[in-house]
LOZA-905397 format. One record per residue (C-alpha): residue in three letters; y, z, x; residue number from 1. Coordinates in Angstrom, 2 decimals. Each point is the difference from the previous one (the first is absolute). Layout:
% LOZA-905397
rec dokol:ALA&yy:Y&zz:Z&xx:X&sepa:NUM
...
% end
This chain:
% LOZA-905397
rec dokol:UNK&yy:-7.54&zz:4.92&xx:-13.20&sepa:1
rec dokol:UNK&yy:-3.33&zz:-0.52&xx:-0.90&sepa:2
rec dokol:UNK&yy:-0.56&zz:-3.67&xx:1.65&sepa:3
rec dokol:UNK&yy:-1.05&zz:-0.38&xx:3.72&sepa:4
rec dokol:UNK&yy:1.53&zz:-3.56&xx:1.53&sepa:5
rec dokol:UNK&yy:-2.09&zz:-1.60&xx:3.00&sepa:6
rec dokol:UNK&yy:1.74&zz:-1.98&xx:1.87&sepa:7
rec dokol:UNK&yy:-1.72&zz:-3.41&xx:0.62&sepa:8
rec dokol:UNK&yy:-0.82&zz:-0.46&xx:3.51&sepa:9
rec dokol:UNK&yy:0.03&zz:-3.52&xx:1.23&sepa:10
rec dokol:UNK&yy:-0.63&zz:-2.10&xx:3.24&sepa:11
rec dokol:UNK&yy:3.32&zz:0.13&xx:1.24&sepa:12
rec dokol:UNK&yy:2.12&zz:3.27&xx:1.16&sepa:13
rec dokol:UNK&yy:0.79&zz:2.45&xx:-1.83&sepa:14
rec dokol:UNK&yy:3.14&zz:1.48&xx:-0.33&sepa:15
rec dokol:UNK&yy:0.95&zz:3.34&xx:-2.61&sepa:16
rec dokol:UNK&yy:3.86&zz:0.21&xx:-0.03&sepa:17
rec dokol:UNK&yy:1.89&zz:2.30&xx:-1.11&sepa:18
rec dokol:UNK&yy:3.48&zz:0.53&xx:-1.52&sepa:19
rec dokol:UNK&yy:2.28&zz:2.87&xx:-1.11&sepa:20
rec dokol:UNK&yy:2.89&zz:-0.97&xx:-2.56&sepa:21
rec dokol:UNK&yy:2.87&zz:2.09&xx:-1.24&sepa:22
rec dokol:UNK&yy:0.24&zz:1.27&xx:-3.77&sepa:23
rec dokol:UNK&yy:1.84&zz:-3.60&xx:-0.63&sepa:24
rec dokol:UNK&yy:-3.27&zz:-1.75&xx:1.63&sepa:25
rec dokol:UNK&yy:1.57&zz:-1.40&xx:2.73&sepa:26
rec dokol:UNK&yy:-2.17&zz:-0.26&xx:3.14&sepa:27
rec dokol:UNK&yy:1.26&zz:2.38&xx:2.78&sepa:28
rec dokol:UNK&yy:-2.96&zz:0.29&xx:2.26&sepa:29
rec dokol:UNK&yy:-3.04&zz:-2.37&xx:0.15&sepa:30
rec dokol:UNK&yy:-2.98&zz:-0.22&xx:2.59&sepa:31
rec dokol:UNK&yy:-3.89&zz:0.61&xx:0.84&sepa:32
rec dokol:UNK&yy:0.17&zz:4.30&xx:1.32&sepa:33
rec dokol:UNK&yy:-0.68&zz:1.89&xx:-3.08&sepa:34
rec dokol:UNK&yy:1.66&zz:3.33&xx:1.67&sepa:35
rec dokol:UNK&yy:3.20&zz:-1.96&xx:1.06&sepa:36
rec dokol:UNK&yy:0.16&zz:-0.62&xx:-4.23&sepa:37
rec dokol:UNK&yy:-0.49&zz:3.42&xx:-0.67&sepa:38
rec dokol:UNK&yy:2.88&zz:0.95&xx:2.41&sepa:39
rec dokol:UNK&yy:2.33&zz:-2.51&xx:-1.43&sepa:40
rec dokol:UNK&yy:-1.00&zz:1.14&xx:-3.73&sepa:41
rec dokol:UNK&yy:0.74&zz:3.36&xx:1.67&sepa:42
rec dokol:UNK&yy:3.01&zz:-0.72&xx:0.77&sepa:43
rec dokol:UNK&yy:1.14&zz:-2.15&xx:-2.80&sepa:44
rec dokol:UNK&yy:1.92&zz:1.02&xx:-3.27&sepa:45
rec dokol:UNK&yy:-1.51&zz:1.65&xx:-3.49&sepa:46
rec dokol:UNK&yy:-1.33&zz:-2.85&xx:-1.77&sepa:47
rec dokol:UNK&yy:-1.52&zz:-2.29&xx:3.13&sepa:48
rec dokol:UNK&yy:-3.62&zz:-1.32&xx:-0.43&sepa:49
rec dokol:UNK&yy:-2.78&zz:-1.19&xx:2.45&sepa:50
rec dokol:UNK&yy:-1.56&zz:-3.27&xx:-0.18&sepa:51
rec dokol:UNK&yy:-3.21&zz:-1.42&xx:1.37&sepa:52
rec dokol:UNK&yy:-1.05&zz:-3.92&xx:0.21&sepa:53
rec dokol:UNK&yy:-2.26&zz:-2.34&xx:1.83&sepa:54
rec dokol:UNK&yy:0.92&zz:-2.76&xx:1.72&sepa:55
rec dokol:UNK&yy:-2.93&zz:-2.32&xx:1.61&sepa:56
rec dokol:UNK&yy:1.34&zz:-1.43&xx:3.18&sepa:57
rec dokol:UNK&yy:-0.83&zz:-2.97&xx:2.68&sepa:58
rec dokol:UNK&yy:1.63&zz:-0.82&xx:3.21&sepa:59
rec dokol:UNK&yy:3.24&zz:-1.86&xx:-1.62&sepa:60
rec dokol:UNK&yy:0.44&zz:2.19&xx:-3.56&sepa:61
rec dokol:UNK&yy:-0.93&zz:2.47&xx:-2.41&sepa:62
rec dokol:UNK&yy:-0.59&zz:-0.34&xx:-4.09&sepa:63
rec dokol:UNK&yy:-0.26&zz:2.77&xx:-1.98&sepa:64
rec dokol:UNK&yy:-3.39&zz:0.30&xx:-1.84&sepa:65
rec dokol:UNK&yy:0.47&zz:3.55&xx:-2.03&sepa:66
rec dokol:UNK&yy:3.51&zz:0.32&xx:-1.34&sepa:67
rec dokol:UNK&yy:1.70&zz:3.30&xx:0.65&sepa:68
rec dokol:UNK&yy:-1.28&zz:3.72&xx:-1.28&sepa:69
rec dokol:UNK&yy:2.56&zz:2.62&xx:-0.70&sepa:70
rec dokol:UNK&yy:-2.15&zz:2.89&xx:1.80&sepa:71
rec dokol:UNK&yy:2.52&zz:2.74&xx:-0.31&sepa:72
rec dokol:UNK&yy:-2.15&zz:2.32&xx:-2.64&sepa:73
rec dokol:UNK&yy:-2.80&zz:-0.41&xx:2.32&sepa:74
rec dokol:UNK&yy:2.11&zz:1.15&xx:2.87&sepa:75
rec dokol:UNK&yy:1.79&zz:3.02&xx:-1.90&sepa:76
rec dokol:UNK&yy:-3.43&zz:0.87&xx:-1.12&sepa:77
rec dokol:UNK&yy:-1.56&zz:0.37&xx:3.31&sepa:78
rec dokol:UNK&yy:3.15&zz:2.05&xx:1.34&sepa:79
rec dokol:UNK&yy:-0.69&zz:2.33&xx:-2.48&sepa:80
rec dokol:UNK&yy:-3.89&zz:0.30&xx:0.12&sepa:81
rec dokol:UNK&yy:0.48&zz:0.75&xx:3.94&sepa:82
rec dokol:UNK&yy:3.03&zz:2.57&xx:-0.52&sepa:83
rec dokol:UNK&yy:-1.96&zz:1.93&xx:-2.28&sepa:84
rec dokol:UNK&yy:-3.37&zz:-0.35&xx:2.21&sepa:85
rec dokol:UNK&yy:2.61&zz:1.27&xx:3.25&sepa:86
rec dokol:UNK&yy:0.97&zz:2.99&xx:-1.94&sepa:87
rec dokol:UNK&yy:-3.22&zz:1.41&xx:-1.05&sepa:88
% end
């Protein structure tokens, strides 16, 4: 977890999605509100991950420019860190 990824900014707009899967990797959420993944990772089984890509977009389509980043230890890992500031 030691390697920081920018993520190339270009011209065009923008666009970080995001996706939860199940444990079989199967997309059951996707889309741009970082807490509406958390509440669907919430609310998904043991064994779900979240995702994070970047799509560059125009007026008629979008291509995806960083491939998608499982994200779930850095999720779990900030859960934690803020439980255990909350209960000091």
């Amino acid at each position: 977890m030691n390697e920081v990824i920018q993520l190339p900014r270009r011209g065009k707009i923008t666009v970080i999605f995001y996706e939860v899967s199940d444990p079989q990797g199967i997309a059951i959420w996707g889309g741009e509100s970082p807490q509406e993944a958390l509440d669907w990772y919430r609310r998904s089984p043991t064994g779900s991950k979240i995702w994070v890509s970047q799509y560059e977009a125009d007026e008629e389509d979008a291509k995806l420019v960083l491939d998608l980043i499982e994200i779930t230890p850095i999720v779990l890992a900030t859960i934690t860190d803020s439980i255990d500031r909350w209960s000091k």
